[in-house]
Steps between C-alpha positions, in 0.01 A plus 500: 500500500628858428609719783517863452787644529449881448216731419534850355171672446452863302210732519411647196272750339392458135525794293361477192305193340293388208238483735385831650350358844854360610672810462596616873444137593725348796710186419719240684759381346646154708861305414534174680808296511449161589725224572387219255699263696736374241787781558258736232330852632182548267363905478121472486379860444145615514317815463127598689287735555499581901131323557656200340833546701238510798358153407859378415559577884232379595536163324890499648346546851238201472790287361748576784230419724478109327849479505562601889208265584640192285824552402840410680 
C-alpha cells in the first residue's frame, strides 16, 4: 500500500476562463508523494474547487477513522 510521503498544497485564484462563472473562483491545487513501496516516489496531483476540497477532507477524516479502528 502507498504511504505518503509529502504533501504540498497551493491556493489559487482563477483569472480568466472560457467560462465566465469561474472567473474569481477559488482552487486547490494538492501534490502528493507517495512511497509506492518498491524504492519509487509517485506525484499524484489534483486540482478542486474548495467545496470539493471540503468533501475530499471530509472523506480523508472518515477513512482515518476506519483505519485507527482496524488497522495496526
Amino acid at each position: 500500500m502507498p504511504k505518503l510521503v509529502d504533501l504540498d498544497w497551493k491556493f489559487a485564484v482563477t483569472a480568466s476562463s472560457d467560462e465566465l462563472q469561474v472567473v474569481g473562483g477559488s482552487l486547490l491545487q494538492l501534490k502528493m508523494s507517495l512511497d509506492t513501496g518498491d524504492g519509487k516516489i509517485e506525484h499524484v496531483a489534483m486540482e478542486m474547487t474548495l467545496p470539493q476540497f471540503y468533501q475530499f477532507l471530509h472523506e480523508m477524516g472518515k477513512m482515518k477513522a476506519v483505519m485507527d479502528t482496524y488497522g495496526s
